[in-house]
Backbone as ProteinMPNN parsed JSONL, in Angstrom:
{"seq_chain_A": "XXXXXXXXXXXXXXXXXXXXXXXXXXXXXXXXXXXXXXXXXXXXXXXXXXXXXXXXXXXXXXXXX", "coords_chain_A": {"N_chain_A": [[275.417, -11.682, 54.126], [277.503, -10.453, 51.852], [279.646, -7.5, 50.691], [280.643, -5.792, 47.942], [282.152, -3.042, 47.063], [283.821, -2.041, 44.899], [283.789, -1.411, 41.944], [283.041, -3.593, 39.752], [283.444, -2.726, 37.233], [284.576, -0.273, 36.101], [286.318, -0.702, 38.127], [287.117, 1.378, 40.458], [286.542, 2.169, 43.648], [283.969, 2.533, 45.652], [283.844, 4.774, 48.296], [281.413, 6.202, 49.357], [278.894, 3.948, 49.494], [276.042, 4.582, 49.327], [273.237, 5.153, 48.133], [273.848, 4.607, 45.021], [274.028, 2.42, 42.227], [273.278, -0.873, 42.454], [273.944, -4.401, 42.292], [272.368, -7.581, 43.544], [273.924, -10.849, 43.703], [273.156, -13.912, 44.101], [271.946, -16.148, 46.953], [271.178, -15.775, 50.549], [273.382, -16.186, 53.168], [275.639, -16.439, 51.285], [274.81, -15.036, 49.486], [276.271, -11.585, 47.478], [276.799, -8.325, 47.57], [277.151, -6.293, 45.037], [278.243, -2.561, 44.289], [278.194, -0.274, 41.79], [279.701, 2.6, 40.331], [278.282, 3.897, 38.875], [274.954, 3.827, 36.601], [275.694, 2.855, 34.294], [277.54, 1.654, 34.427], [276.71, -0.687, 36.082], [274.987, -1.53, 34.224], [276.53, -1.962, 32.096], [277.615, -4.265, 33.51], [275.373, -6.277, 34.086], [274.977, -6.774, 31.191], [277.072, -8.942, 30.433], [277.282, -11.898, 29.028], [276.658, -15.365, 30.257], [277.805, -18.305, 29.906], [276.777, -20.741, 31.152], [274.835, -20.179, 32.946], [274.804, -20.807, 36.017], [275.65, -23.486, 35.967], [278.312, -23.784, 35.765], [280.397, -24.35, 37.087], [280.095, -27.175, 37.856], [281.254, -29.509, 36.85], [284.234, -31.479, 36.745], [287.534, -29.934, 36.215], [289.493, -30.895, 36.588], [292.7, -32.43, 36.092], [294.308, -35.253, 36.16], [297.134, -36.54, 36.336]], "CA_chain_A": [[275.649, -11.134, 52.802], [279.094, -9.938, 51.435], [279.349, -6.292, 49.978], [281.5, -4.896, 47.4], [282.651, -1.789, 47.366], [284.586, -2.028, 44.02], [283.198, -1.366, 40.605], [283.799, -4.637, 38.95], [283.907, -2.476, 35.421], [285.501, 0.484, 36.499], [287.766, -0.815, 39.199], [287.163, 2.236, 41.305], [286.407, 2.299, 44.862], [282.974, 3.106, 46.048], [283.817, 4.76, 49.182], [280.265, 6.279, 50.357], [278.39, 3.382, 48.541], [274.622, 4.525, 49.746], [272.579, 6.005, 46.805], [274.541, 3.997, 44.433], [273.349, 1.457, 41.68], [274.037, -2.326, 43.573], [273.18, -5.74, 42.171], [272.875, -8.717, 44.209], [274.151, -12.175, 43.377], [273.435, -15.196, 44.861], [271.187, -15.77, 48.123], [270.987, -15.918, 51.772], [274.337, -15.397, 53.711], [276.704, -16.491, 50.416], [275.481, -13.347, 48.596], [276.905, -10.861, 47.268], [275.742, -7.233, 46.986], [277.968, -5.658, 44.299], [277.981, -1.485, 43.952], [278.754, 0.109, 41.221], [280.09, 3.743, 40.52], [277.218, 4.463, 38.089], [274.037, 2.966, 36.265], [276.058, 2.763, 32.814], [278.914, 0.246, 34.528], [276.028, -1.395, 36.281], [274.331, -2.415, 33.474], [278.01, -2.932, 31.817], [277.887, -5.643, 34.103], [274.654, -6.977, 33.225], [275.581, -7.248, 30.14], [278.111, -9.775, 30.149], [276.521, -13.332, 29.028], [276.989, -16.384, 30.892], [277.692, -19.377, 29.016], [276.058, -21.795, 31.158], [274.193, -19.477, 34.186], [274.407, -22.001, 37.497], [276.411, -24.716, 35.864], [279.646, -23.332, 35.234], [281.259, -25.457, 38.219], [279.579, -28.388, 38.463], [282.165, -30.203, 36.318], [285.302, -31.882, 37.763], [288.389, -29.722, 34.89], [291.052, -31.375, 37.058], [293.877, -33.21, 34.591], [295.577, -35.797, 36.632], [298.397, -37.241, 35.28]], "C_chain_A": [[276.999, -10.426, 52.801], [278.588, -8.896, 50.206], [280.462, -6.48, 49.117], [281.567, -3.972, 47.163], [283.544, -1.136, 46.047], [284.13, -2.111, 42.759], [283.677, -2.655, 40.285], [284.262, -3.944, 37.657], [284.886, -1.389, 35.511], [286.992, 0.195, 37.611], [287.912, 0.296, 40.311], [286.539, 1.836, 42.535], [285.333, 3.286, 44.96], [282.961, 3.77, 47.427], [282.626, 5.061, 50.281], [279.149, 5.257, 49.627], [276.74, 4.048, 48.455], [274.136, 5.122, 48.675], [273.315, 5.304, 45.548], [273.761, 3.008, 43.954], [274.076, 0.18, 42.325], [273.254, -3.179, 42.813], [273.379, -6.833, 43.234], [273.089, -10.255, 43.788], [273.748, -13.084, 44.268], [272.238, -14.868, 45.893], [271.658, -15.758, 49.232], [272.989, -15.444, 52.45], [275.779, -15.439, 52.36], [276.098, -15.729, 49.339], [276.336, -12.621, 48.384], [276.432, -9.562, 46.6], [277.289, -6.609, 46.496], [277.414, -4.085, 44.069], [279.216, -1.44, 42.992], [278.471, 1.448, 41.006], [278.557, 4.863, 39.401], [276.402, 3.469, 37.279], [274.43, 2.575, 34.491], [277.126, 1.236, 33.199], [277.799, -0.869, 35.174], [275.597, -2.318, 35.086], [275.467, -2.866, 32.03], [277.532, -4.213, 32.046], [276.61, -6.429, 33.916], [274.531, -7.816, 32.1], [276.077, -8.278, 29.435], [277.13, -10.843, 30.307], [277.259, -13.86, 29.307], [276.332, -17.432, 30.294], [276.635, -20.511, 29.987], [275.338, -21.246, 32.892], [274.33, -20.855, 35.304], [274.801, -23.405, 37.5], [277.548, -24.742, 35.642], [280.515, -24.549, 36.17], [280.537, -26.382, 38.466], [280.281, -29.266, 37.172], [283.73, -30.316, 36.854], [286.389, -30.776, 36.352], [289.742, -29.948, 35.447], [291.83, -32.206, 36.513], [294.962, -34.385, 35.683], [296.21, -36.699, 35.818], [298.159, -38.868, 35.425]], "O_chain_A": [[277.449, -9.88, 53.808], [277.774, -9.052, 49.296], [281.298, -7.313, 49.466], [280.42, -3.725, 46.791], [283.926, 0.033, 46.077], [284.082, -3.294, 42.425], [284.858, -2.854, 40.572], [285.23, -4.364, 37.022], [286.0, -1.558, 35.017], [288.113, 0.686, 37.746], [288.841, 0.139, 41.103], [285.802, 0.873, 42.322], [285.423, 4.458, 44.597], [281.952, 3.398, 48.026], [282.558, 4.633, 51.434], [278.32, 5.952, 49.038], [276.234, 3.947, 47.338], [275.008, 5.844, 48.191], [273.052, 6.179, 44.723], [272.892, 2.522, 44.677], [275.26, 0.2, 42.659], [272.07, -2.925, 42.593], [274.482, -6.974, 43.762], [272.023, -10.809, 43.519], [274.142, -12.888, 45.418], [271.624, -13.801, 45.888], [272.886, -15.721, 49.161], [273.602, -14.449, 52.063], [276.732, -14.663, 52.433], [276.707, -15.677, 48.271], [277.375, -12.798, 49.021], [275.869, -9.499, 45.507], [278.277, -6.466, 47.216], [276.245, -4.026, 43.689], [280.343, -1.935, 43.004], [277.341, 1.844, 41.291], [278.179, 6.034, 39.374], [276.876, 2.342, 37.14], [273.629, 2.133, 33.667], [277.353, 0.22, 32.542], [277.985, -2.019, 34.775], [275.798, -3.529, 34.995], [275.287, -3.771, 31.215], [277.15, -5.054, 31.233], [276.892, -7.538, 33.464], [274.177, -8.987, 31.962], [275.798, -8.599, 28.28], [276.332, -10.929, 31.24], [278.433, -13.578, 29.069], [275.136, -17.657, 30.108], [275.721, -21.064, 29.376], [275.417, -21.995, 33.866], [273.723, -21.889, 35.025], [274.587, -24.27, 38.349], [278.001, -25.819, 35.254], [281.156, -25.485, 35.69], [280.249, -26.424, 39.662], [279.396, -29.722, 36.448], [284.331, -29.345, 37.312], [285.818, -30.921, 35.271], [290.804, -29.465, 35.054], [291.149, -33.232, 36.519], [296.173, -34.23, 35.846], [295.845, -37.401, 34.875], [298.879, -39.655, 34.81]]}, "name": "protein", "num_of_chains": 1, "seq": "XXXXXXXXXXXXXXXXXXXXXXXXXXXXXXXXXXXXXXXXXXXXXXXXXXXXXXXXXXXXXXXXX"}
């Protein structure tokens, strides 16, 4: 699993993260446990809708000439 340490909404730097609101993305070792600086930017980040949850990249949007 892969941490962050970096508010995604704030941009601040979590330096003691422990006690801290954290979501996790994804599973097994290509997780990602995201902290954030408080439970208001957390659920900020909630927030944000995703047009197509788990299919976003599974389309080629490469343009060759």
């Amino acid at each position: 699993m892969r941490i962050s340490t970096t508010d995604p909404i704030t941009l601040k730097d979590i330096p003691d993260p422990e006690g801290h609101p954290f979501v996790v993305e994804g599973q097994g070792e290509a997780a990602l446990k995201i902290y954030f600086e408080n439970d208001e930017s957390r659920q900020a980040y909630l927030d944000i809708s995703v047009e197509h949850p788990g299919k976003d990249f599974t389309y080629n949007l490469d343009n060759p000439r």
